[in-house]
C-alpha positions in Angstrom: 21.7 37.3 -14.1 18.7 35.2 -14.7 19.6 31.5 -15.9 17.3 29.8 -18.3 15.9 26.5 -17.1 17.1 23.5 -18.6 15.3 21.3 -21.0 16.8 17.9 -22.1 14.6 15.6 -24.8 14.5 12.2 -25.2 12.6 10.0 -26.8 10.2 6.8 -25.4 9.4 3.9 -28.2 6.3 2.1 -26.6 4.9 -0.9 -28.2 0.8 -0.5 -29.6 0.2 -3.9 -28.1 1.2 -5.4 -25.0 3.8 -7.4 -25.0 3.9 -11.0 -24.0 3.8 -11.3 -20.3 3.0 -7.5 -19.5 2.0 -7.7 -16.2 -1.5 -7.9 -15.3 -2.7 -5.2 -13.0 -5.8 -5.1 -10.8 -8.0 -1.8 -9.6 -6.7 -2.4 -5.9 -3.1 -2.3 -6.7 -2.7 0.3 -3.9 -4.1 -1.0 -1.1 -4.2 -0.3 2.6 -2.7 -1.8 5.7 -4.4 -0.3 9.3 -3.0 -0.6 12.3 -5.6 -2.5 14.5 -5.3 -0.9 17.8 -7.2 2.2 16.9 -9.4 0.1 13.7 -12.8 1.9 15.4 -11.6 5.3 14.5 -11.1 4.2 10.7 -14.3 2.3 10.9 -16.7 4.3 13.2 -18.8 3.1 15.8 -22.4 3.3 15.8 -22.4 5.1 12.2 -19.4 5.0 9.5 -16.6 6.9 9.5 -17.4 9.5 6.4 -14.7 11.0 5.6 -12.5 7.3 5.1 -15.6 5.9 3.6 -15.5 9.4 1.3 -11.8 8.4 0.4 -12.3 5.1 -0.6 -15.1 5.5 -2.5 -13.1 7.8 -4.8 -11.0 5.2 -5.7 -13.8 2.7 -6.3 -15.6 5.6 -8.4 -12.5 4.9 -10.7 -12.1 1.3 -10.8 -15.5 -0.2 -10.0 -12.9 -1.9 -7.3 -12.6 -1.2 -3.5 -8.8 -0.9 -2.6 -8.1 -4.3 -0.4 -7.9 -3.1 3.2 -5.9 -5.3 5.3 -6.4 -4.8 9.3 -3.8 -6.0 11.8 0.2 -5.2 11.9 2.1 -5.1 15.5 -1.0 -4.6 17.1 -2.8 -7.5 15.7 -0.5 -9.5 18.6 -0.8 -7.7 21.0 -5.1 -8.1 20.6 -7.1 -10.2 23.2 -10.9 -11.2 23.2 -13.5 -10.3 26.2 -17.5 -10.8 26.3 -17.3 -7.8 28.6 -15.9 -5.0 25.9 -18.3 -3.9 23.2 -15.6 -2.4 20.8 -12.4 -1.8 22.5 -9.9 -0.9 25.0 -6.4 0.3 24.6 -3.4 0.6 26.9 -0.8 3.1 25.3 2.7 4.1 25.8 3.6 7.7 26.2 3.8 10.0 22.9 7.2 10.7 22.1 8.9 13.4 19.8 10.3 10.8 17.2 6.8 8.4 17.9 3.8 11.1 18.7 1.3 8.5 18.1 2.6 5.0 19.2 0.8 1.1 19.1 -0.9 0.3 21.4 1.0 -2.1 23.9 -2.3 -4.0 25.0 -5.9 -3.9 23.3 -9.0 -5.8 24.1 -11.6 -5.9 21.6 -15.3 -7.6 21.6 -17.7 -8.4 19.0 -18.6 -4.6 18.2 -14.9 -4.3 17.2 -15.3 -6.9 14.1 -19.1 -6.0 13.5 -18.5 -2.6 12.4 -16.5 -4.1 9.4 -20.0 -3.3 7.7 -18.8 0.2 7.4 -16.5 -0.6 4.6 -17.1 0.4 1.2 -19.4 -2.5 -0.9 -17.5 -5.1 -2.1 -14.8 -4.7 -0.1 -11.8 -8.0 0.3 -10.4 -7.9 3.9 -7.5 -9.5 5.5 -7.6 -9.6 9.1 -4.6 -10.4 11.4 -5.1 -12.6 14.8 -2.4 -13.1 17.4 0.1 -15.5 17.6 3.2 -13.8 19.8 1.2 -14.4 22.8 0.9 -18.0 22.1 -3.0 -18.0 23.7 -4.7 -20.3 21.4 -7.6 -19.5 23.0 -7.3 -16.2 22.7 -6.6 -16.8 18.8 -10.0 -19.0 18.8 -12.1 -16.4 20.7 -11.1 -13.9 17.7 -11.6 -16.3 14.8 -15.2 -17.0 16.3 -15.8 -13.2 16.8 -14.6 -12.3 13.0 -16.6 -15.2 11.3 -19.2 -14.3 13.4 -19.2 -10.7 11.7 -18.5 -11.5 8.4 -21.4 -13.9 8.2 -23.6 -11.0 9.7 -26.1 -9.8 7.2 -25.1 -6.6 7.1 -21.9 -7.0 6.0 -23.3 -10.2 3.6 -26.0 -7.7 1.9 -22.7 -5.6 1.3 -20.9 -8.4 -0.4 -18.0 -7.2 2.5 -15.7 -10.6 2.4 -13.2 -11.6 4.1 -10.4 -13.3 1.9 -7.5 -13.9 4.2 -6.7 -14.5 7.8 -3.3 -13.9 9.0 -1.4 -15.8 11.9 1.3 -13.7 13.5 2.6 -10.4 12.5 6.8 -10.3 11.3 7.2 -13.2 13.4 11.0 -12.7 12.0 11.1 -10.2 14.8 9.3 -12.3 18.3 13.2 -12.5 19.4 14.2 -8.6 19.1 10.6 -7.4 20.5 10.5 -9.6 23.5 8.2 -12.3 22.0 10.1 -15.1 21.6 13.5 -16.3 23.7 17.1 -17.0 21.9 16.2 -19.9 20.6 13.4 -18.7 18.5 14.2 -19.8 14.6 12.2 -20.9 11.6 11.7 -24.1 12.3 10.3 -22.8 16.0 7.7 -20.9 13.9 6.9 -23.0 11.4 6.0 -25.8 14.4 4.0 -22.7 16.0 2.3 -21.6 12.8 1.4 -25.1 11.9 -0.5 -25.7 15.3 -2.1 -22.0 15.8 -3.0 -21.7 12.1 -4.4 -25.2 11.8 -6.6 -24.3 15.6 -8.0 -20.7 13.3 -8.9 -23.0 10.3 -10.7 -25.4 12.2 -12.2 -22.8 14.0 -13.2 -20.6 11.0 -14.3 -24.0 8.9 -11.8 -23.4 6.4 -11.3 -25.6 3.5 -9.4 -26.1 0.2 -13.3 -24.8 -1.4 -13.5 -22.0 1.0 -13.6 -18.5 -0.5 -11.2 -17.3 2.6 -8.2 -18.6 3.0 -4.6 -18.0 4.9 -1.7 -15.4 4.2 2.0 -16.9 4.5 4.6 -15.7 6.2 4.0 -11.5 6.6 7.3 -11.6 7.5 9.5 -8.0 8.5 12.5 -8.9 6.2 13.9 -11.7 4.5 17.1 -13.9 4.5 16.0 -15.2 0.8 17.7 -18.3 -0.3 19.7 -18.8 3.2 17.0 -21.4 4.9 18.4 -21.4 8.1 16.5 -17.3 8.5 13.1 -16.1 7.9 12.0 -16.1 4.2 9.3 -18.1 2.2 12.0 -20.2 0.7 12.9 -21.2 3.9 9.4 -22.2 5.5 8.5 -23.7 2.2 11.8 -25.7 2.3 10.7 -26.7 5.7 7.7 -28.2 4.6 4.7 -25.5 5.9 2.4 -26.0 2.7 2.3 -29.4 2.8 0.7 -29.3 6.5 -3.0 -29.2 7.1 -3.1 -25.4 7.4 -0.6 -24.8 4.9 -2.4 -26.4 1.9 -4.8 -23.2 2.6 -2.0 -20.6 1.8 -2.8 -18.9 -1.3 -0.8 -15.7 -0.9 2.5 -15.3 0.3 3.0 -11.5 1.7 6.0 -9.7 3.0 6.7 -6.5 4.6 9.2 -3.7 3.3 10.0 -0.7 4.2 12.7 1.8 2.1 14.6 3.4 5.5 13.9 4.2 9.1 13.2 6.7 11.1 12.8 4.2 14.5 15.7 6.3 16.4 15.3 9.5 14.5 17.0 11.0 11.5 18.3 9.6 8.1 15.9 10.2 5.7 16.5 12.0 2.5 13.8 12.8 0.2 15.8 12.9 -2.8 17.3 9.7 -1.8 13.5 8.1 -1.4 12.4 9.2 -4.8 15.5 8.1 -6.7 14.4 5.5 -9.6 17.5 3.3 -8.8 16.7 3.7 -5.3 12.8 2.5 -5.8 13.8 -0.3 -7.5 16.6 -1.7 -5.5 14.2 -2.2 -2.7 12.1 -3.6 -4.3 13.9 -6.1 -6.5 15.6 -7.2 -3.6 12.6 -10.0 -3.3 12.8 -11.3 -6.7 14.2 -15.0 -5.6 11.4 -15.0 -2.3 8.7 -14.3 -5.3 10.5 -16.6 -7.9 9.9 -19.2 -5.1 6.6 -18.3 -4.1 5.7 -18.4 -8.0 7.3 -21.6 -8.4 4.4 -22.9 -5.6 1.5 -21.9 -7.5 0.9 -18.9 -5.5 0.3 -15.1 -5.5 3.2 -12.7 -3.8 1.8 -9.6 -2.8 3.3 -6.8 -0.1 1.2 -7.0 2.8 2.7 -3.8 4.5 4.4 -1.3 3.6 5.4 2.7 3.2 8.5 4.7 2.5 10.2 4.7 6.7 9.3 2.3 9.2 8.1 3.5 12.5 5.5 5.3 11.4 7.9 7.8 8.7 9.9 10.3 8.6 8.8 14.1 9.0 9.0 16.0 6.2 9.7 13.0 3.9 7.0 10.9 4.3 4.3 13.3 4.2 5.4 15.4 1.2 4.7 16.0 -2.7 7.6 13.9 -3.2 7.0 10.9 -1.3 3.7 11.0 -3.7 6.0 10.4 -6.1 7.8 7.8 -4.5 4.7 5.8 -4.1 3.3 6.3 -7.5 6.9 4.8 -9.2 7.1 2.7 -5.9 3.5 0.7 -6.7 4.0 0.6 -10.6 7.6 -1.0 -10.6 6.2 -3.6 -8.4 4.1 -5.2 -11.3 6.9 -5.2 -13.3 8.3 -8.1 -10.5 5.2 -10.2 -9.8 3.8 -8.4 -7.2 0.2 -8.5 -7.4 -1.2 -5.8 -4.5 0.5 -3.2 -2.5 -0.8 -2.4 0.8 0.5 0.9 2.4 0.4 0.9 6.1 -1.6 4.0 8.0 -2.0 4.8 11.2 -3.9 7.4 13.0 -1.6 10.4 13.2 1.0 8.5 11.2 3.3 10.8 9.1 3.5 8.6 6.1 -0.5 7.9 5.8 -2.0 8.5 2.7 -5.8 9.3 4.6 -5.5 10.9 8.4 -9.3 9.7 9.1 -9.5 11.7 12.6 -9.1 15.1 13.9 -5.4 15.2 15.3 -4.7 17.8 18.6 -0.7 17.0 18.1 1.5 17.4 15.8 2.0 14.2 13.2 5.9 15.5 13.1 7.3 16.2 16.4 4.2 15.6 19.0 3.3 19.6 20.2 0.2 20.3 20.5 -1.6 21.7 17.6 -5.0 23.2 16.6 -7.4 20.5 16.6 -6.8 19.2 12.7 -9.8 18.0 10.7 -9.5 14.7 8.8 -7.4 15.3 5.8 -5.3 13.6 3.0 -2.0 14.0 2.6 -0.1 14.0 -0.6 0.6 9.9 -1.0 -2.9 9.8 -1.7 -2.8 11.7 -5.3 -0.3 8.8 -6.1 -3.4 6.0 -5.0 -5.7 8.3 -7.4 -3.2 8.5 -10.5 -2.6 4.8 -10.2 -6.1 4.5 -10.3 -7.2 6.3 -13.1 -4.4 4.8 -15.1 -5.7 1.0 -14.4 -9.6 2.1 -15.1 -11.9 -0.2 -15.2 -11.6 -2.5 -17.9 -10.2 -5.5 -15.6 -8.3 -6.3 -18.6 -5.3 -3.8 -17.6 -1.6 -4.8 -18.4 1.1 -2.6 -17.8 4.8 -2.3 -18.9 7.8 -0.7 -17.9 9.0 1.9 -20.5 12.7 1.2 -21.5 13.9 5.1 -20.8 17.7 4.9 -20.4 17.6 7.9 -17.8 18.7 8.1 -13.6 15.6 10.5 -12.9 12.4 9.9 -15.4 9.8 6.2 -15.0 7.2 5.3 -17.0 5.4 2.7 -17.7 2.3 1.9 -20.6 -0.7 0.7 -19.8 -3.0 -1.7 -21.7 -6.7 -2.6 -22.2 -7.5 -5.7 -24.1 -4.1 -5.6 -25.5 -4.0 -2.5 -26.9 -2.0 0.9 -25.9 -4.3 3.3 -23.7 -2.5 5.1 -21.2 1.2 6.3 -20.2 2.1 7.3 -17.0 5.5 9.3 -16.7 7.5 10.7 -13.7 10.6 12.9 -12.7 11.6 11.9 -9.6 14.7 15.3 -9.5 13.6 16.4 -6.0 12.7 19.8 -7.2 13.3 21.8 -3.7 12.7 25.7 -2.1 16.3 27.6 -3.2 16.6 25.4 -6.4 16.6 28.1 -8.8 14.9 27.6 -12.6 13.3 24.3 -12.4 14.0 22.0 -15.6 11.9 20.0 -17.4 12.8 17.0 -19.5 10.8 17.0 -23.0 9.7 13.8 -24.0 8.8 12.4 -27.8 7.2 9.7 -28.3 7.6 7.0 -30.9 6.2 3.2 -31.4 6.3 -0.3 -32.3 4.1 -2.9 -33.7 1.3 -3.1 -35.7 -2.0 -1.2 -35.2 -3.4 2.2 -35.5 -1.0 5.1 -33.7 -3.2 8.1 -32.0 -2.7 11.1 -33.3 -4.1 13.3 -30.5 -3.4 12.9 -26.8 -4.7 14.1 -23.4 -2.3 14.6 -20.6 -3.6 15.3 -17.2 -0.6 16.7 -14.9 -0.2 16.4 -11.0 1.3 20.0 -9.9 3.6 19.9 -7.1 5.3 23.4 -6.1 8.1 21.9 -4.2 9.2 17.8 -3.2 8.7 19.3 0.5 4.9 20.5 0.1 2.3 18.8 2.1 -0.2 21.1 1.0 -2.0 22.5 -2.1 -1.2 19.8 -4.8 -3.5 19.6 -7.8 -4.3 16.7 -10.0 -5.7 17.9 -13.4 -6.2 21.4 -11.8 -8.5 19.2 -9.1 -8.1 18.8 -5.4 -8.5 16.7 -2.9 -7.5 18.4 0.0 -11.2 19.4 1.4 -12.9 19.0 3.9 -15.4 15.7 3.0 -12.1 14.1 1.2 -13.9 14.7 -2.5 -12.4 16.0 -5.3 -13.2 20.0 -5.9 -12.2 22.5 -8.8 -12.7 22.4 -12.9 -10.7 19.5 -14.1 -8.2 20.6 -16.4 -6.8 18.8 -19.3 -4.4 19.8 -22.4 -5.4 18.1 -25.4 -2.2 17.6 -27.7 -1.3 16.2 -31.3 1.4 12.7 -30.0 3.6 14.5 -32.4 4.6 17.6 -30.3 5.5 15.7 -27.3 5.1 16.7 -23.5 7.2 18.3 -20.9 8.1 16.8 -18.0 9.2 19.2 -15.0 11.3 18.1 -11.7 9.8 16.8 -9.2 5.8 16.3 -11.2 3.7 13.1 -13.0 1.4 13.0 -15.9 -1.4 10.9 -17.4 -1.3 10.4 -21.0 -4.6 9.2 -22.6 -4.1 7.9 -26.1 -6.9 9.0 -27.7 
């Protein structure tokens, strides 16, 4: 017997202008994070990479705005400095099932390795990570000098390529547990540390309350929050790091989260990564670290992140549904004061929105594959919605619609105060063997003076199942080719507001107020 899908309604009242203190949200709210040990395959060498450049200018084609790449993570301390090296060399640990494509444990870079920032899209802000585990401080100078060095090169000056932060130390919360550090390694060890290495890069780099680049704070792996004896910015802020000579040049405070693991293997649910209550629990975990970060006069942002740590989990990460995860994952976080995302890639990672290189082994276990052009995988539809629901006003604000339901987001979006855009979610893992998939209808109603539109334009991403890496479609457009631009005849249904959309398990859509 055939069973009918099921449709449940409800109904979303959104407010015609923003309310006060809708969060304002920038084009480069989803941002990247790059591993640095392999930063010349994202880059290219003696000619861009294309198919990265291709990627990112998509986004920019949206938003007039470069996403924010920041370069650095583990790697970044575990980075030396030779004369001798035009670009770089890499020591590796073997490939393992769980890890195919690990950090490097040891790379030396030279001045080619910084000069090819110039390959970046125009306009793009960087945030480059030097080492501090090692505790070389010459090593950290011999860096600083090679990045200023390439960031006042005129090829990357015609470009308008800047760089806006520097970053001591990488999750320094974690020196004791990776070998770094000895037992006695605490916060007020690193704060002494930061203070002296950090103040050696600003002197170095000629940094200045004026400057236009300035230092990230903290970047730590976790947080202990308002217990000041652990790692958190309450409790280096507490210990007095921004009233020290290199601390008066924080501006941004950035932590690192990650929803789950997959660093010994197994554990990850995709349902369980693209539950609302889920989503928001990690991230709303932070609210007293950016309360406190607020409370300094500075900007909180997530430096690195992605859905599991080390590197994702296979066929979690890099599915439909984790596309979802990141889309809800990104637009919560305005609604909390965080002002840029950066999601963490890798070459050959499994949770990377852009895999920039051909791959010969598998992403998920390590086999050997058939040599695998550069691709995206389905995270990066969730970079483009976001995207196209900011546009490129610079005047975006966006809310969280109140909708009193386990499985359905949304959130309004706002140019110069006034309703433009709605982007709305099911996050039901919607799975092979499921039977009739149900949809949730959804009615719209609203607040507040001004004029209500009468016709809409909804735009819809089509997933066939949360567990397809493949064959996605955003407006009846894809992405999936072979120069990373978008192909196909862009579909849209024009609707009167009145007769509502449907909203299936496991899909998003764009609504355009018109």
């Amino acid at each position: 017997m055939l069973v009918a899908p099921m449709v449940s309604a409800i109904e979303l009242t959104i407010p015609l202008v923003a309310p006060s203190g809708a969060a304002s949200v920038k084009g480069n709210l989803v941002s990247l994070s790059i591993e640095q040990d392999r930063w010349v395959d994202w880059a290219g060498t003696t000619e861009p990479n294309t198919f990265f450049n291709n990627v990112l200018d998509n986004l920019v084609q949206i938003t007039n705005t470069p996403p924010f790449v920041r370069i650095g993570a583990d790697s970044e301390d575990h980075t030396d400095f030779s004369y001798d090296i035009e670009y770089e060399e890499d020591i590796f640990p073997a490939s393992t099932a769980i890890t195919p494509y690990p950090e490097a444990t040891n790379i030396t870079v030279g001045q080619g390795f910084y000069d090819i920032i110039s390959h970046l899209p125009q306009g793009t802000q960087v945030h480059w990570g030097v080492n501090l585990r090692e505790y070389n401080l010459t090593a950290a100078n011999l860096e600083t000098v090679a990045l200023m060095n390439a960031f006042s090169s005129p090829a990357v000056v015609e470009k308008g390529i800047t760089l806006k932060f520097i970053e001591v130390g990488n999750e320094a919360d974690l020196y004791y547990d990776n070998g770094g550090r000895n037992s006695s390694w605490n916060v007020q060890e690193y704060v002494s540390e930061w203070e002296k290495f950090a103040y050696n890069v600003s002197m170095t780099a000629n940094l200045s309350n004026t400057s236009y680049t300035k230092l990230i704070g903290a970047a730590f792996a976790g947080s202990s929050h308002n217990n000041l004896s652990g790692f958190s910015p309450q409790a280096i802020f507490n210990l007095g790091i921004l009233e020290s000579p290199a601390g008066e040049l924080i501006e941004t405070i950035s932590q690192h989260q990650y929803s789950g693991s997959f660093c010994t293997g197994g554990g990850a649910v995709l349902q369980d990564l693209m539950t609302k209550s889920y989503i928001r629990g990690n991230l709303s975990v932070f609210n007293p670290d950016i309360e406190a970060t607020f409370a300094n006069g500075l900007n909180y942002i997530l430096g690195e992140t992605n859905s599991m740590s080390c590197h994702g989990a296979p066929d979690v990460s890099n599915t439909a549904g984790a596309a979802l995860w990141l889309l809800d994952y990104s637009l919560y976080a305005t609604q909390i004061g965080i002002s840029r995302i950066h999601f963490h890639e890798g070459i050959g990672y499994k949770y990377n929105l852009i895999q920039p290189v051909t791959l010969n082994y598998s992403i998920l276990d390590g086999s050997p594959i058939a040599p695998l052009a550069p691709h995206i995988q389905p995270p990066y539809y969730a970079a483009i919605i976001a995207a196209e629901a900011i546009g490129t006003s610079g005047t975006t604000q966006a809310v969280e619609i109140v909708i009193d339901e386990n499985d359905v987001s949304g959130y309004a979006f706002y140019e110069n105060g006034v309703l433009s855009k709605a982007v709305l979610i099911n996050t039901i893992a919607y799975f092979v063997g499921a039977g009739e998939r149900n949809s949730t209808h959804i009615d719209f109603s609203f607040t507040g003076s001004g004029n209500t539109a009468k016709e809409m334009s909804v735009k819809t991403l089509k997933i066939g199942y949360a567990t397809d890496t493949t064959n996605l479609t955003w407006g009846g457009q894809t992405y999936e080719t072979s120069d990373g631009r978008v192909s196909g005849h862009l579909t849209v249904d024009i609707l009167p507001v009145s007769s509502g959309v449907d909203l299936q398990e496991t899909e998003a859509i764009l609504v355009t107020f018109l």
